[in-house]
C-alpha positions in Angstrom: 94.9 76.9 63.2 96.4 74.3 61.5 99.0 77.0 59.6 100.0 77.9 63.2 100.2 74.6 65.0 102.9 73.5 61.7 104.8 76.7 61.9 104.8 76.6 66.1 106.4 72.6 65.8 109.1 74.1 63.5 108.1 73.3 60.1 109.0 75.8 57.6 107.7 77.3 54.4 110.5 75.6 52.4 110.5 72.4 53.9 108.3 69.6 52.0 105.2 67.9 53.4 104.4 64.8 53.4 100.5 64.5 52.3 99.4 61.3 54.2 101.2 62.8 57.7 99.4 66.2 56.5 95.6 64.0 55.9 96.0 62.2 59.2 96.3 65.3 61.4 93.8 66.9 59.5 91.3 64.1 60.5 92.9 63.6 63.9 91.5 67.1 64.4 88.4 67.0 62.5 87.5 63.4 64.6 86.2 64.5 67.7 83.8 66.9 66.6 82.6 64.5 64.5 82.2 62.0 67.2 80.2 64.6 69.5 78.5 65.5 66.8 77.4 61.6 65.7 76.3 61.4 69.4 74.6 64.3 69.7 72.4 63.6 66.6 71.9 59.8 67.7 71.2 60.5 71.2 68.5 63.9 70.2 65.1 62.8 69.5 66.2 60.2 67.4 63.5 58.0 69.4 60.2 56.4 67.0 57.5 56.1 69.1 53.6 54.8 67.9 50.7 53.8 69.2 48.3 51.5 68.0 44.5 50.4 68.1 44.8 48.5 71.4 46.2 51.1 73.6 49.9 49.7 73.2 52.9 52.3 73.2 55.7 51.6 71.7 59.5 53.4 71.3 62.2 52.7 69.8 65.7 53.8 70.0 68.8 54.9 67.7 70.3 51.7 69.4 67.3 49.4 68.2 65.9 48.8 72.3 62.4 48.3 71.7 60.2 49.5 75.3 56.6 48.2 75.1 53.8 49.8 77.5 50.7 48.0 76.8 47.6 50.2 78.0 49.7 52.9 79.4 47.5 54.1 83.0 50.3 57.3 84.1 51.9 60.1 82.0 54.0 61.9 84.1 56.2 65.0 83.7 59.6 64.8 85.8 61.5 67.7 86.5 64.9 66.5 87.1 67.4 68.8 89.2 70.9 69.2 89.8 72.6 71.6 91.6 75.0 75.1 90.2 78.1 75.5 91.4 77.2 77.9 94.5 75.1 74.8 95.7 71.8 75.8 94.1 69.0 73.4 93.0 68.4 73.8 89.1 66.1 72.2 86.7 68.3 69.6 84.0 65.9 68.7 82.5 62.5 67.5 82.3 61.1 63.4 81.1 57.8 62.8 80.1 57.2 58.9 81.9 54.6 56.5 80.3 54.2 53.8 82.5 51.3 51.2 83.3 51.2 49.4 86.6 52.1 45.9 85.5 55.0 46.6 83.2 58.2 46.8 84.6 59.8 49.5 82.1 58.3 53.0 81.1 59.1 54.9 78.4 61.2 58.1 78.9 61.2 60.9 76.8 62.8 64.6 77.0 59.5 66.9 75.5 62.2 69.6 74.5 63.8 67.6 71.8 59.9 66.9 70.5 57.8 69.4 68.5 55.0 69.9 71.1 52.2 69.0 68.7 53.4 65.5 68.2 53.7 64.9 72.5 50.1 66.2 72.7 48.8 64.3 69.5 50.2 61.3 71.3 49.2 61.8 75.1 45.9 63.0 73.6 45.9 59.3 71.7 46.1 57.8 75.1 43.7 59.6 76.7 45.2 59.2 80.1 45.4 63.0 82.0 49.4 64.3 82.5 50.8 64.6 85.9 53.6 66.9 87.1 56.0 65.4 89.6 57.6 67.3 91.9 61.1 67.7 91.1 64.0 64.8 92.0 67.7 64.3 91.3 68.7 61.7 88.9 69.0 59.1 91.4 65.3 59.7 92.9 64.4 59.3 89.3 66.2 55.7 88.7 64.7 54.6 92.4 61.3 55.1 91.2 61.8 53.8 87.8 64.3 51.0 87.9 64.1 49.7 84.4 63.9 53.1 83.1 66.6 54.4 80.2 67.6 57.8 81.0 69.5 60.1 78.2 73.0 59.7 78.0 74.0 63.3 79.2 71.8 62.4 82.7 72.6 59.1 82.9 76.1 59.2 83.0 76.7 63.2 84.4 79.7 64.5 84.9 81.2 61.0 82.8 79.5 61.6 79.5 81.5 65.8 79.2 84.7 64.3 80.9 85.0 60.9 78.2 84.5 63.8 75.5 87.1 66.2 76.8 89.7 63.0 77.3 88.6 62.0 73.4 89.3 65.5 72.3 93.0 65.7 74.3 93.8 62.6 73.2 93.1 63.3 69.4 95.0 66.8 69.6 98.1 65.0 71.9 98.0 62.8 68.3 97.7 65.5 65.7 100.1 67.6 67.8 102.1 64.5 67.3 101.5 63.6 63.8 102.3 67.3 62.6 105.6 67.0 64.8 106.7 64.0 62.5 106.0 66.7 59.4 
């Protein structure tokens, strides 16, 4: 692609390159898939959570925010739902809530980015039965749960895809422009 792009912006066989243009379009293109990438593997399971002796659960997060559920009392399973484009209601996702009645902030989990034997090892731990909600929209979700943390791709929606498209236009508008300068 990048063979095409330089002989598309008129740069010839014969003419010379300079290196450090040549290396900073090269990473210009290579920087976006890098960032999604960097996210993606942050954002995906990359949660510790342990329980100790006294009933406590505790997560916490690639970004270091510790949520502390002494003597959880509810596990719930939340199907979220969103809607396709002809207007029909889908499941998103699913959270796994821990939550005890005098603590303002559960802990949120998506089961499908755990290995299933590690969710029932720990909900087995806490020997406290799982429920299944009935399904809500994201919005249902945050009412009931105020301090909870949802994952990036629900929290933010249609933002989180559109800030990664305007990334990924803005870094080609610059190697387009970088290999211009060739």
């Amino acid at each position: 692609m990048s063979a095409v792009l330089l002989l598309c912006t008129g740069v010839s066989v014969g003419t010379p390159v300079r290196t450090g243009a040549l290396v900073a379009a090269l990473a210009l293109a290579v920087l976006p898939v890098v960032v999604v990438a960097v996210l993606m593997s942050l954002n995906v399971r990359n949660v510790a959570v342990s329980r100790s002796a006294d009933g406590t659960v505790e997560s916490v997060a690639w970004t270091g925010r510790r949520t502390i559920v002494h003597r959880p009392d509810s596990v719930r399973v939340h199907a979220l739902q969103g809607r396709t484009r002809n207007g029909e209601p889908q499941v998103m996702s699913n959270l796994l809530v821990i939550a005890a009645r005098d603590e303002p902030t559960p802990i949120v989990l998506v089961p499908q980015w755990w290995p299933k034997a590690e969710l029932d090892r720990l909900t087995t731990a806490m020997r406290v039965p799982v429920q299944y909600a009935d399904p809500e929209t994201p919005g249902q979700f945050a009412a009931r749960y105020p301090g909870a943390r949802l994952p990036w791709t629900l929290r933010f929606g249609l933002w989180f895809p559109l800030v990664i498209v305007l990334v990924v236009t803005g870094a080609l508008i610059g190697w387009i422009a970088l290999l211009n300068a060739l």
